[in-house]
N, C-alpha and C positions, 0 to 999 in steps of 0.2 A: 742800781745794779752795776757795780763796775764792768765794763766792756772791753778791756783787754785782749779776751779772746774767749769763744764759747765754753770752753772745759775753764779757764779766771774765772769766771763768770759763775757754772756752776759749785765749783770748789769752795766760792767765797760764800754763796749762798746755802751752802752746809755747814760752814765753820761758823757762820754769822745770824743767817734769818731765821733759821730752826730748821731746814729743811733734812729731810729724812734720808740723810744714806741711802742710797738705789743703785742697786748693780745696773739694770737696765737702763736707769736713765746717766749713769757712769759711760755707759758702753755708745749712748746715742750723742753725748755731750765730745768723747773721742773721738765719733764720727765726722760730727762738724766741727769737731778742730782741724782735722784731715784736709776738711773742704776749704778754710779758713786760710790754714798756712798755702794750702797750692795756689788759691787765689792772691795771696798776698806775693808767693814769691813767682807770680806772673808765667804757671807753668800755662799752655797750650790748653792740653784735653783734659779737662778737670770733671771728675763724676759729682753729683749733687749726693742730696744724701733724701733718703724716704724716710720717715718717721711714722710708724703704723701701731697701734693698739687702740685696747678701749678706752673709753672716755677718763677722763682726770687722772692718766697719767704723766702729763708735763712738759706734752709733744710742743704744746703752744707756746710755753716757757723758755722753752730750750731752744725752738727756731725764732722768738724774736731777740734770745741773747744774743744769736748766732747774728740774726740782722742786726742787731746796735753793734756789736763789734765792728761788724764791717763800715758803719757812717763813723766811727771813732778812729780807724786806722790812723797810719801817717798820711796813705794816699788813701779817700775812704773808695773805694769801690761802688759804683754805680748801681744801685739796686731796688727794686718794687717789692714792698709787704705788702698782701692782698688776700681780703678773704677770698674763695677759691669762686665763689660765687659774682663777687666783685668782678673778678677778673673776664669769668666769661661774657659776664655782661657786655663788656668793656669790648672783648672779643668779638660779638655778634652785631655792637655798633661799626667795628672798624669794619668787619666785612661788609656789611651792608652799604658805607662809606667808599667800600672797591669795588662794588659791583661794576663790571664793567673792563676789569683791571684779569688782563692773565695771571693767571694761577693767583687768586687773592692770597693763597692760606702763607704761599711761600713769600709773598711781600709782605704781608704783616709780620711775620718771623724775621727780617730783615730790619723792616724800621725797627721790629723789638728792641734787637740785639744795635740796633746802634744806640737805643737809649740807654740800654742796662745791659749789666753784665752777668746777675744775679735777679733770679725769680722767685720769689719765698712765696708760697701760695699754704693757707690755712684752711683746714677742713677739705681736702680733694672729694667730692665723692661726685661720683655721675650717675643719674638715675634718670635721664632724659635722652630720648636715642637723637635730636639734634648736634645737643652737646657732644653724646657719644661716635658719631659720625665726623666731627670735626674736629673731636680729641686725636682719633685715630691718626690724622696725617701730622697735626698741626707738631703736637711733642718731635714728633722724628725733626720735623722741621726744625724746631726752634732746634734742638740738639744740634744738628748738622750746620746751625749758626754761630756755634759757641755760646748759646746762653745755658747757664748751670744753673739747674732748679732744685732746688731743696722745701719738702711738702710734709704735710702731717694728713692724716688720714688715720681714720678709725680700722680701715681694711687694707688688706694685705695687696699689692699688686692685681695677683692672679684672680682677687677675687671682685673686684671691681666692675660693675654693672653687670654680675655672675647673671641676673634671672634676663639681663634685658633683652628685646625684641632685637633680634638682626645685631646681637651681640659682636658675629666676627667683624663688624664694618670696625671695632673697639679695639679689636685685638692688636693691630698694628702701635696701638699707645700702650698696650701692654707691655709689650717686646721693648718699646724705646727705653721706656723707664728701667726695666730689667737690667738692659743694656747700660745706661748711663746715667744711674744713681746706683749707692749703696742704701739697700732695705735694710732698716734696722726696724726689728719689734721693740716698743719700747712699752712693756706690759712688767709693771714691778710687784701684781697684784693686789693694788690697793685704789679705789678712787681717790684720789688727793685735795679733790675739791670738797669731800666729806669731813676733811678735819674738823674738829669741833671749832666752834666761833660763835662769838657775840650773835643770836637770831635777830632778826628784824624780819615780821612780818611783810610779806609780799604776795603772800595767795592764802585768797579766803573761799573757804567753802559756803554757801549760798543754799539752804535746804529750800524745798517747793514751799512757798509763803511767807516763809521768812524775811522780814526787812534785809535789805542790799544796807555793805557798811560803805559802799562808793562816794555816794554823797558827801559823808562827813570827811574822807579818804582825799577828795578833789579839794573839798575847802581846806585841809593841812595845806596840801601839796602845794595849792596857790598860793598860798598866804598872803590873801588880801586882794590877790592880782583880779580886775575886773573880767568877768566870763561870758562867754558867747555860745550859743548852740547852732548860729551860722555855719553853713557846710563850707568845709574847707577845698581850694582848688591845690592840686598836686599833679603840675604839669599838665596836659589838659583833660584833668578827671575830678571830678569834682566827688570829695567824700564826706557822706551824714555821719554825724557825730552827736554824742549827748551834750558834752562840754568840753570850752575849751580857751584855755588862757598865754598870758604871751609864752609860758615856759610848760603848762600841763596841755593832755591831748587826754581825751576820755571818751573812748570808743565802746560801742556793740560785738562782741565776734563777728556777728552780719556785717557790719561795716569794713573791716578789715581784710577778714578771710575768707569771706564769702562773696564779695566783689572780685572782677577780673585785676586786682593790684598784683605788681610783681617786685622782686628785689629793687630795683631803684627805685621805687614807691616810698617802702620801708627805708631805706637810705636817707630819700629826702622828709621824711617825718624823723629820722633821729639826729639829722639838721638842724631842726626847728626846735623838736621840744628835748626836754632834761629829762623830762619823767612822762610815760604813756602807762596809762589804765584802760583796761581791757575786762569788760566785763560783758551776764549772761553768751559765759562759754559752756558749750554742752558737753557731756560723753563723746568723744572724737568716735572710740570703739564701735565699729563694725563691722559682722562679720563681711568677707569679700562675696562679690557677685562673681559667677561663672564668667570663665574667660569668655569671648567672644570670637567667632571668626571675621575675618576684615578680607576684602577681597577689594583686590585694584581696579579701574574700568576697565582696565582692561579685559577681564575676567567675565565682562558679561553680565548677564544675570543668572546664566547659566552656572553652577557649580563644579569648577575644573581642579583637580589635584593641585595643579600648579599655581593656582590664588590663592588657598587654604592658609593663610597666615595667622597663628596662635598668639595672641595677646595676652600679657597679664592678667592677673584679677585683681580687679579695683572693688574696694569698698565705696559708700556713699558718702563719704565725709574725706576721699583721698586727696581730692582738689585744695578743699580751706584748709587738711591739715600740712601740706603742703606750703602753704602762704605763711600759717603758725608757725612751723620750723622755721622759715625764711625770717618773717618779725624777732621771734628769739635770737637768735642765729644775730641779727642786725643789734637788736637792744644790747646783748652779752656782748657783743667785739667791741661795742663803741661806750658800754659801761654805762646807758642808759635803764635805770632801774626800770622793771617791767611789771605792774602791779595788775592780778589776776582773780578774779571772783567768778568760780565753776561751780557748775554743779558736781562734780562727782571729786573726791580728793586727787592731790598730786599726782601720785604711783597709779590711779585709775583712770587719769583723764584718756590715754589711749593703750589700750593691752593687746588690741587685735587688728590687725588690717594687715596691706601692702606695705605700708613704711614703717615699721614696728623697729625695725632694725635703724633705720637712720632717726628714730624716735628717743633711740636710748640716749644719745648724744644730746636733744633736748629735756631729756627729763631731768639729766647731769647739771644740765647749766641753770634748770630753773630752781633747783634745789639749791646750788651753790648763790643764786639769786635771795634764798631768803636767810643769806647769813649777813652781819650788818660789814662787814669788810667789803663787799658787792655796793658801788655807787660811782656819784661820780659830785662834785660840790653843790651843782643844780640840787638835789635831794636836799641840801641843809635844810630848805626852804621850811621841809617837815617841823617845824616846832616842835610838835607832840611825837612821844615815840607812841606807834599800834601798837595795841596789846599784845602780850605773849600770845604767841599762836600756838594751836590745842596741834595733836598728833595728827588729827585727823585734816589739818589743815594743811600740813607739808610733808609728808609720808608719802 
């Protein structure tokens, strides 16, 4: 992708790679030229840019031409690509690092902004009121340090942790971004990641009794490499597994997603292996259980207006599929092929719950997962291509 500048970039990649003419994504590649040129001619108060729609329209494409231009410059500009998840993580280590330290949020925003000048964060979305409690200050913050942040996100500003708990602690990250980026929708009406392409099997459907094709799936995968079903240590957690060799990892959903593992978990397993198998994954789908009331100690045991605190409704599967997204989420940025054997087909593995809506965004990337353009060299290993997968297998 030549990197000249993010609209080079796009322009070349219509006149050259096949890509599709897109008013919206014309109007978002404009955008971060805007952001590109002010940074380049070293203006002061420079806005970022927000990149919002639904999945596979090209938000990803277009903020990381926008970040390679800027390491290609003459002078390249100082900048962090991060999945958004990455970042917080990252976020919750340095604080926990200051504890101790006055106003941590505003020293962290300081060291920031002397590393980097530019924040490129992929996937924004907050569904955790930690997160959201600390977004609130932190954006103003870094804003008011001069770092320009340019994001992609499936939702629009305003609508960001819309259902969550103690929502307005949120809203002050609301305003900042409002303030100092430009929102662009960048919805051209097409998923892009559906284009037609070579298929390569990557999720098999498993009916009640039916042999698992796992087995045989593992021995490709390895080709040759000696296997182990010794539990693997990952930082100080130690995880059961079925099989596992120096480049494959072949896991249980229990094992995965149903253990207390978090994003750095998945990080450091797409470290290690090229390719993870993920297999006996169930129906995510459930319906949600009744909110619950939560009442502080403060409140007694007595029942008082003022503890009455209304929480979400959580389904019974919201925890592991919560981890699910996270493992997807890790395999698709870092181009680790992710091979899946459910019971129920693609399009059904989850239809109902709490996360339904941050679900579409995986259903996107696991689909674009079972085209053969999705890999990364690890996968040659496969000698044998898997059989044409039936409808019912990736629908």
């Amino acid at each position: 992708m030549p990197a000249a500048s993010p609209l080079a970039a796009y322009l070349h990649a219509v006149a050259t790679q096949g890509f599709h003419e897109d008013p919206a994504q014309r109007q978002a590649a404009e955008a971060l030229e805007a952001c590109f040129s002010a940074l380049n001619g070293q203006a002061t108060a420079i806005n970022g840019v927000y990149l919002w729609g639904p999945v596979g329209r090209g938000k990803t494409w277009l903020m990381d031409a926008f970040y390679q231009s800027l390491q290609a410059s003459a002078q390249p500009i100082p900048a962090r690509r991060q999945h958004f998840h990455h970042f917080m993580s990252w976020v919750h280590q340095r604080l926990f690092q200051l504890t101790g330290t006055a106003d941590p949020l505003k020293a962290l925003a300081r060291e920031l902004s002397t590393e980097v000048r530019v924040l490129c964060f992929d996937e924004l979305f907050v569904g955790d009121i930690g997160d959201a409690i600390i977004l609130g200050n932190l954006f103003r913050v870094m804003f008011d340090c001069g770092v320009v942040v340019v994001a992609t996100s499936n939702q629009p500003p305003e609508d960001l942790y819309a259902d969550g708990f103690n929502r307005e602690r949120f809203l002050p990250a609301i305003a900042a971004i409002e303030q100092h980026m430009q929102v662009v929708n960048v919805d051209g009406g097409q998923d892009h990641r559906q284009h037609p392409g070579k298929r390569r099997q990557r999720y098999w459907l498993k009916e009640s009794g039916a042999p698992s094709a796992m087995p045989g799936l593992f021995a490709k995968l390895s080709g040759g490499q000696t296997g182990s079903a010794e539990p693997l240590t990952i930082g100080n957690r130690t995880l059961s597994l079925v099989q596992r060799c120096e480049s494959v990892l072949w896991c249980r959903f229990s094992d995965l997603c149903m253990q207390p593992l978090a994003a750095p978990d998945f990080i450091a397993l797409c470290d290690q292996f090229s390719a993870i198998i993920l297999s006996e994954v169930p129906n995510l789908s459930a319906s949600q259980r009744k909110a619950k009331i939560a009442r502080g100690t403060e409140d007694a045991p007595v029942k008082v207006d003022a503890g009455d605190r209304q929480l979400p409704a959580l389904s019974v599967h919201d925890d592991s599929v919560r981890r699910f997204i996270a493992l997807v989420d890790e395999c698709y940025d870092r181009k680790v092929p992710l091979y899946i054997e459910a019971a129920v087909a693609l399009t059904e593995l989850y239809t109902e719950g709490y996360l339904a809506f941050a679900f579409r965004r995986t259903l996107s990337r696991l689909q674009e997962m079972q085209l053969q353009r999705f890999g990364q060299v690890g996968e040659a290993q496969e000698s044998i291509e898997a059989p044409a997968p039936t409808a019912e297998a990736v629908e």
